[in-house]
MDAnalysis code that builds the backbone (N, CA, C; Angstrom):
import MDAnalysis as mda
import numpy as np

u = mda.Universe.empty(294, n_residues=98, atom_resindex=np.repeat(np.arange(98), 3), trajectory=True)
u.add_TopologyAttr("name", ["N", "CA", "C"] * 98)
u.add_TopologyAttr("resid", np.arange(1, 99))
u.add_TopologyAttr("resname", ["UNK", "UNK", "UNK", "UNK", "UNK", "UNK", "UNK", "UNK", "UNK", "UNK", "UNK", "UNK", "UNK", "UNK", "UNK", "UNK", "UNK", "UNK", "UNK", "UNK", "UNK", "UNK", "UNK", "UNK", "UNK", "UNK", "UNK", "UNK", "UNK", "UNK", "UNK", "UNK", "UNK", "UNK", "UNK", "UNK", "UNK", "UNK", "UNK", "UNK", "UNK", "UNK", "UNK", "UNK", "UNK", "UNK", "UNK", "UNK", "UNK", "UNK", "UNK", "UNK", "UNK", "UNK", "UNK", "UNK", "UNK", "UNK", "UNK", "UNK", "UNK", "UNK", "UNK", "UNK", "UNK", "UNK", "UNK", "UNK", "UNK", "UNK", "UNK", "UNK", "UNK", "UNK", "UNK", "UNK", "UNK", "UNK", "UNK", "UNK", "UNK", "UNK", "UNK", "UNK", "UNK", "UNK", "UNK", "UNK", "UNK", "UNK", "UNK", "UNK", "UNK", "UNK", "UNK", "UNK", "UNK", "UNK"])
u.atoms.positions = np.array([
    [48.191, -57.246, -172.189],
    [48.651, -56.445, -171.065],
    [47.707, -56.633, -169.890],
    [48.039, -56.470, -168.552],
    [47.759, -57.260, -167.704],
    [46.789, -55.132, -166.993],
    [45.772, -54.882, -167.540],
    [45.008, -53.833, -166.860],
    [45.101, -54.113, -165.495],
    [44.974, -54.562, -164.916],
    [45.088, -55.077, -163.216],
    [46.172, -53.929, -162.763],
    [46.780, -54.341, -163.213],
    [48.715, -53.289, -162.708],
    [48.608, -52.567, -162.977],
    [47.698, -51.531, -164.194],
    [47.491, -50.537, -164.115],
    [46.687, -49.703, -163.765],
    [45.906, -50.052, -163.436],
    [44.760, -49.632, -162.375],
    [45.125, -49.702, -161.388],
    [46.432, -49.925, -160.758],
    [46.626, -50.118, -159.236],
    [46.279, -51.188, -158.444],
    [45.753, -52.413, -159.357],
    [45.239, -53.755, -158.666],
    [46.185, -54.797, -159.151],
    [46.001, -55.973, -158.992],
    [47.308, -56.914, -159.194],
    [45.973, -58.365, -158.881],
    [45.678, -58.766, -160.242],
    [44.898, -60.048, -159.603],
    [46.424, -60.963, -159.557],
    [46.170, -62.052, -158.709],
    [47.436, -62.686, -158.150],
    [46.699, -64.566, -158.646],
    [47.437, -65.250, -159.036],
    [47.738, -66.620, -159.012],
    [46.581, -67.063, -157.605],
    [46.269, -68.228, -158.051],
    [45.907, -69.005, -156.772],
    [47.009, -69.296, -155.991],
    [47.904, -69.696, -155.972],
    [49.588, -70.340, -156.119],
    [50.147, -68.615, -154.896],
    [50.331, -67.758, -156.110],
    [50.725, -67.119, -155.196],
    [49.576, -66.443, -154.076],
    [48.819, -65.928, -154.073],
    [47.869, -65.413, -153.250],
    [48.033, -66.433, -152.058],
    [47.889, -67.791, -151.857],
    [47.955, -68.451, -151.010],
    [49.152, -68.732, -150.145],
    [50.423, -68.479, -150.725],
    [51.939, -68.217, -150.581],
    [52.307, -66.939, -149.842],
    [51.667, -65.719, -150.185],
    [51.885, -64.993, -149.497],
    [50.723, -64.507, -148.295],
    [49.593, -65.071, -148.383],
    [48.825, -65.165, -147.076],
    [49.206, -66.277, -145.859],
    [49.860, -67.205, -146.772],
    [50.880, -68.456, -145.843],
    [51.723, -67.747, -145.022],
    [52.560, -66.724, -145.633],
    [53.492, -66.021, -145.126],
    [53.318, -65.140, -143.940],
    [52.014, -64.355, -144.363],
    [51.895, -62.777, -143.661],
    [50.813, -63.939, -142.328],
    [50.933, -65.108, -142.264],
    [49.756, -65.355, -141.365],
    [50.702, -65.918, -140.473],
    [52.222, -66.461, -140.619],
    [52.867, -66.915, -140.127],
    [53.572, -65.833, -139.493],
    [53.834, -64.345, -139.854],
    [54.169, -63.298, -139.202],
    [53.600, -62.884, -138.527],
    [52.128, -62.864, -138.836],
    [50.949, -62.465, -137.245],
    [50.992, -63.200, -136.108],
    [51.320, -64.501, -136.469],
    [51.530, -65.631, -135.278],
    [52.729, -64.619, -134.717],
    [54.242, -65.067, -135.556],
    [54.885, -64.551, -134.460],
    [54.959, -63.198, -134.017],
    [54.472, -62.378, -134.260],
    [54.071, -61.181, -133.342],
    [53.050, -61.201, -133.033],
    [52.335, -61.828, -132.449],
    [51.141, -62.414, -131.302],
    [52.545, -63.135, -130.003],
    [53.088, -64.004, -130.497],
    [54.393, -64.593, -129.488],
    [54.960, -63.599, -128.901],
    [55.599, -62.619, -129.736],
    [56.521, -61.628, -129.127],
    [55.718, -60.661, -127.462],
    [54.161, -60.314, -128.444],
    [53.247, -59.854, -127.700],
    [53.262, -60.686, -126.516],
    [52.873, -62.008, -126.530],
    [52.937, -62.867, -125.241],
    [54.098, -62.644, -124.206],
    [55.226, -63.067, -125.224],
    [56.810, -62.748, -124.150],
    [56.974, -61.156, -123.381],
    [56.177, -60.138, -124.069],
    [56.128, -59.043, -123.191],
    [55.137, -59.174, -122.399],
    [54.004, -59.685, -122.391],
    [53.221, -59.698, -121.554],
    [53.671, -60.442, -120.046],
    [54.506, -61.344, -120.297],
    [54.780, -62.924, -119.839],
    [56.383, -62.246, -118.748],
    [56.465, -60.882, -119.390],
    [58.046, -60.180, -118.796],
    [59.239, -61.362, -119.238],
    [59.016, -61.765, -120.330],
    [60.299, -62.371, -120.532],
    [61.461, -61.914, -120.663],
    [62.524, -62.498, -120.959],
    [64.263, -61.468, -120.620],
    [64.097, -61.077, -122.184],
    [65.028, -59.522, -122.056],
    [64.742, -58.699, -122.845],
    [65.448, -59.116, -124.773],
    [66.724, -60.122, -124.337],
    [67.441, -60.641, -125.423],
    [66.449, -61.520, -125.851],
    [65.781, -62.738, -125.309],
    [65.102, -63.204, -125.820],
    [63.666, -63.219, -126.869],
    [63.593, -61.502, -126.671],
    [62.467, -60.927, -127.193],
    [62.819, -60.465, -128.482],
    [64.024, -60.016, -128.402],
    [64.851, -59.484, -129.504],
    [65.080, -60.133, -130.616],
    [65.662, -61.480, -130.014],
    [65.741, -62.102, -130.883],
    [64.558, -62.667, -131.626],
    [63.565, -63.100, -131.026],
    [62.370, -63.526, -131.914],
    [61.598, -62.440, -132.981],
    [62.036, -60.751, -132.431],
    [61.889, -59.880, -133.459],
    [62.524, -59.777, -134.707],
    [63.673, -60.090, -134.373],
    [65.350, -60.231, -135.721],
    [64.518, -61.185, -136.647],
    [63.437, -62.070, -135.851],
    [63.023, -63.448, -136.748],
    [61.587, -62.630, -137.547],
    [61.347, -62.110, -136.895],
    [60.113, -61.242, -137.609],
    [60.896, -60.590, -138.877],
    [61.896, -59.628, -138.469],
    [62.075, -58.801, -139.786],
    [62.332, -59.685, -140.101],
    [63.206, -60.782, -140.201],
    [63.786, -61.813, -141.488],
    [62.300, -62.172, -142.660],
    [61.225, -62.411, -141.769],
    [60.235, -63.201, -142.355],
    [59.237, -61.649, -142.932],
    [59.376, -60.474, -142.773],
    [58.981, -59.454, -143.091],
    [59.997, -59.317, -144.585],
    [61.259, -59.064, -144.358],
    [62.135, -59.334, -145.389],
    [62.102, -60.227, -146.907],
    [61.313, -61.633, -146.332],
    [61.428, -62.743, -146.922],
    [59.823, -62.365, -147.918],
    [58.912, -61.833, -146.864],
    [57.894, -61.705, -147.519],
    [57.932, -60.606, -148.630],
    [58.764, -59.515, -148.256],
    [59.034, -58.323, -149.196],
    [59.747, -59.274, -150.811],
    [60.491, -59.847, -150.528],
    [61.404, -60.881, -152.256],
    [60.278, -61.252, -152.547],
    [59.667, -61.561, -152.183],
    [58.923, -63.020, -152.598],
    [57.377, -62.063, -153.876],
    [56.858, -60.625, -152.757],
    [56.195, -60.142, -153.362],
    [57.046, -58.847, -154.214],
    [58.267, -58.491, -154.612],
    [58.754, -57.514, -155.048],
    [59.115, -58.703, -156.611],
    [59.735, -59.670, -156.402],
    [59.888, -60.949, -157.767],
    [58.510, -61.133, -158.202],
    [57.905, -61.332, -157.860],
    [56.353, -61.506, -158.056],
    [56.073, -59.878, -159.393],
    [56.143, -59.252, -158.295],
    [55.776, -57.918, -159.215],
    [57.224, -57.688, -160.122],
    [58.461, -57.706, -160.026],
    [58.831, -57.388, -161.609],
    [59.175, -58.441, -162.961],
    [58.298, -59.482, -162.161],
    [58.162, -60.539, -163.718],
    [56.320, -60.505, -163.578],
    [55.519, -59.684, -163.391],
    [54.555, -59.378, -164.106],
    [53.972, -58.193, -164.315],
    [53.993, -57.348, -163.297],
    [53.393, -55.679, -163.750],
    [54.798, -55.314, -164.447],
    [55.665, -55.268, -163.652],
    [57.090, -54.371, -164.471],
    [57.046, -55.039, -165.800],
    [57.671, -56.047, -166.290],
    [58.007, -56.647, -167.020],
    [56.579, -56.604, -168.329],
    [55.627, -56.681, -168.159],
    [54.270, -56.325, -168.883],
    [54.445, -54.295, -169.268],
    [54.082, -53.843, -167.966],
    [54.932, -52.231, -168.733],
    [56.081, -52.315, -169.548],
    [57.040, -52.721, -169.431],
    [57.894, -52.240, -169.892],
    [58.381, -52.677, -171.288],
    [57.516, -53.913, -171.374],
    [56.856, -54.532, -173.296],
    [56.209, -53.531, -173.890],
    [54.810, -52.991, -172.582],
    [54.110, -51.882, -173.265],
    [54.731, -50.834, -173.490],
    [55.972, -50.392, -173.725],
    [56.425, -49.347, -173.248],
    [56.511, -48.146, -172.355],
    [55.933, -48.418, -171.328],
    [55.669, -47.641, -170.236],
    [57.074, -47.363, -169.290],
    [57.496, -46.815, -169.637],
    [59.451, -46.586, -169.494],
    [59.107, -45.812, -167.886],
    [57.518, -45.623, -167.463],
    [57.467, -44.891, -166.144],
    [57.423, -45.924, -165.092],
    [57.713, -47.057, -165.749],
    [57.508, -48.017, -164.374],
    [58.800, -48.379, -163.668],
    [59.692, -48.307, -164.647],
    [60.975, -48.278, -164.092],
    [61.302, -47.491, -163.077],
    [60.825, -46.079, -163.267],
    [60.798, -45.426, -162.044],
    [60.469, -45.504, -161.066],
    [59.291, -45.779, -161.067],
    [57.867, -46.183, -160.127],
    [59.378, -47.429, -159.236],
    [59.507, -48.725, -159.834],
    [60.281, -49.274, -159.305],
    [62.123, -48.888, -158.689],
    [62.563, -48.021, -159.022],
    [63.546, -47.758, -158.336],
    [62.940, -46.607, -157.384],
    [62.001, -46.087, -157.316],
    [61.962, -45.240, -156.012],
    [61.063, -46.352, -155.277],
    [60.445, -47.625, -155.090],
    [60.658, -48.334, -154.494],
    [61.286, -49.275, -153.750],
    [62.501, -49.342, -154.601],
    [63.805, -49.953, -154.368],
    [64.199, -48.771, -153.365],
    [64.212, -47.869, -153.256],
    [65.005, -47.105, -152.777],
    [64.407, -47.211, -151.203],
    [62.576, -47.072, -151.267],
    [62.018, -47.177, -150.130],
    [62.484, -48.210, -149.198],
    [62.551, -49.545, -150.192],
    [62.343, -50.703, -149.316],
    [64.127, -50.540, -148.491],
    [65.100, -50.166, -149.173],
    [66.312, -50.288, -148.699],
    [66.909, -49.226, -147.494],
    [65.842, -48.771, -147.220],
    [66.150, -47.547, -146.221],
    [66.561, -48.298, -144.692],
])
């Protein structure tokens, strides 16, 4: 059993750790851009749209680390029998879908 997840920590893959800092570093870029285009008074659709591209990649980053976590903390609880993680995960599900 993977103590990490239950302690509230999650050691992560080289593989993934680097995958999702790939990700979240490519989202700081583009909201540093967006920041620029307001600074820059660009037209207001055009701003918009490069935000729509943020949530997508905010979105993309949420699968990527929500699959991540239920094929190893969930899936490790729920061998251990820890039938509370299921919960734990649908009132996250619930968060993320708001």
């Amino acid at each position: 059993m993977n103590k990490e997840c239950c302690a509230r920590k999650k050691v992560r893959s080289p593989e993934e750790y680097k995958s999702l800092l790939n990700r979240l570093s490519r989202i700081e870029g583009q909201v540093r851009g967006i920041r620029g285009m307001v600074e820059k008074d660009a037209y207001c659709t055009d701003i918009l749209v490069q935000v729509a591209a943020v949530n997508a990649a905010l979105n993309a980053f949420n699968r990527e680390l929500l699959a991540n976590h239920i094929r190893t903390c969930v899936s490790e609880d729920i061998r251990a029998g820890k039938d509370e993680t299921v919960d734990e995960l649908v009132s996250t599900l619930k968060k993320l879908m708001k």
